[in-house]
N, C-alpha and C positions, 0 to 999 in steps of 0.2 A: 714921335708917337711910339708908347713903349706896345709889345706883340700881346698886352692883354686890351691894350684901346684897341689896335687893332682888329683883332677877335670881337669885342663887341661892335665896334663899328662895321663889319665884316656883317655879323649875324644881323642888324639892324638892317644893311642894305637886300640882304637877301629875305628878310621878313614882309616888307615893301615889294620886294620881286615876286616873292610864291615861290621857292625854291625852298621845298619841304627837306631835300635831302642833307642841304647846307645846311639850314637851321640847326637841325635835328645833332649833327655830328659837329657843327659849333657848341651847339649847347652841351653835349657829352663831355666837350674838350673841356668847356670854361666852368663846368662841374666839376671835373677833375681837379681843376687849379683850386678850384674855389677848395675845395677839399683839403686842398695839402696847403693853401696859405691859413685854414684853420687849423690845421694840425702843429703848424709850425707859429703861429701867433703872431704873423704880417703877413705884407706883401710878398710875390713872390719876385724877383729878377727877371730878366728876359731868357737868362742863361737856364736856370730855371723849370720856367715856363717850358721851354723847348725841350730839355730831359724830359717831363713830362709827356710831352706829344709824340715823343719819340717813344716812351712806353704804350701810346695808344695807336699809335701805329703799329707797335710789333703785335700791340693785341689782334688791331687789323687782318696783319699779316697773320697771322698764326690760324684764326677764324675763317681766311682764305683758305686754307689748307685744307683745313678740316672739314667744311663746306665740301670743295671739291672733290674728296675723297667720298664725301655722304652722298655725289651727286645731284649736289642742290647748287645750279647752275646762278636761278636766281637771287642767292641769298652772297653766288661769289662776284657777282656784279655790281651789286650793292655795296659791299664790303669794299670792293676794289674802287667802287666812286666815292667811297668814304676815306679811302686810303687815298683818293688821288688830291681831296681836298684839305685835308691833315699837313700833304708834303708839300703843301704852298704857304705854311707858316714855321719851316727847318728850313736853314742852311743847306746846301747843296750838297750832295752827300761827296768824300773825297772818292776821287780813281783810282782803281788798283795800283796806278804809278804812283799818286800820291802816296797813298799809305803805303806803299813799299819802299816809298824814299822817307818815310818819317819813322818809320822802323828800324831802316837800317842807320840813321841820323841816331837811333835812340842805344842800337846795339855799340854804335862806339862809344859814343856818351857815356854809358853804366860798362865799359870796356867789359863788353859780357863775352866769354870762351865759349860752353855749350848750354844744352839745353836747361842744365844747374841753376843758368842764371836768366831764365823764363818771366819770373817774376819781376826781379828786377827791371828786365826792359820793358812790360808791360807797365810797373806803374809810373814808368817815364813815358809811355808811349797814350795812354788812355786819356789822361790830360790835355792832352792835344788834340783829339779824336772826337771827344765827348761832344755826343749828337750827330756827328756826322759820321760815322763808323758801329757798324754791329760789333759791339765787344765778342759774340763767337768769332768775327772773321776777323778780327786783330788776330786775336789770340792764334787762331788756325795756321795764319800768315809771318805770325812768329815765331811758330813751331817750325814749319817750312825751310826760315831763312836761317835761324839757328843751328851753327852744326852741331853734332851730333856729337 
């Protein structure tokens, strides 16, 4: 079952439930897809798909923030059960030990000396990451591990 059956079969089961919030933030997601498989003129991948949820998740996250900051308790509750159902259709996100063992796998790889060669490891390291890693905190964790 490819992660767009799933999605629909997901939001059908929850439509039969009465579960207004699921629907609601399935239907956001498979609008999304539905959007970029017209932009792009097919179907979308599963790999895909999941970039995408992983952009409506940071939108999540980000709309937590800023909620929180306005004081609008109930709007970061919402968001954050919108968020908590979004990250039941991504990969598990890696551990800090992970991606510091896949960073420093990537600085030998591209035999990178300092900061100079940032880049480099980066687009050996993102490939590997992609969806389950915030490209800020690669990136952050690169800079870190890179001397100087």
């Amino acid at each position: 079952m490819t992660l767009a059956d799933r999605l629909a079969a997901d939001m059908r089961k929850a439509l039969l439930a009465g579960d207004s919030l699921r629907v609601s933030t399935i239907r956001l997601a498979r609008a999304s897809i539905q959007n970029a498989a017209i932009e792009r003129g097919r179907d979308l991948t599963d790999e895909e798909i999941i970039e995408i949820l992983g952009r409506e998740m940071k939108r999540r996250r980000e709309a937590i923030e800023a909620f929180a900051k306005g004081g609008r308790d109930d709007l970061v509750r919402k968001e954050t059960l919108e968020l908590a159902i979004l990250t039941e259709y991504v990969p598990a996100p890696l551990s800090l030990a992970e991606l510091r063992a896949l960073i420093a796998e990537a600085i030998t790889q591209v035999q990178a000396k300092d900061a100079r060669d940032m880049g480099r490891v980066m687009a050996a390291v993102m490939p590997k990451v992609k969806g389950r890693a915030d490209g800020a905190a690669v990136n952050q964790m690169v800079r870190e591990m890179l001397p100087r």
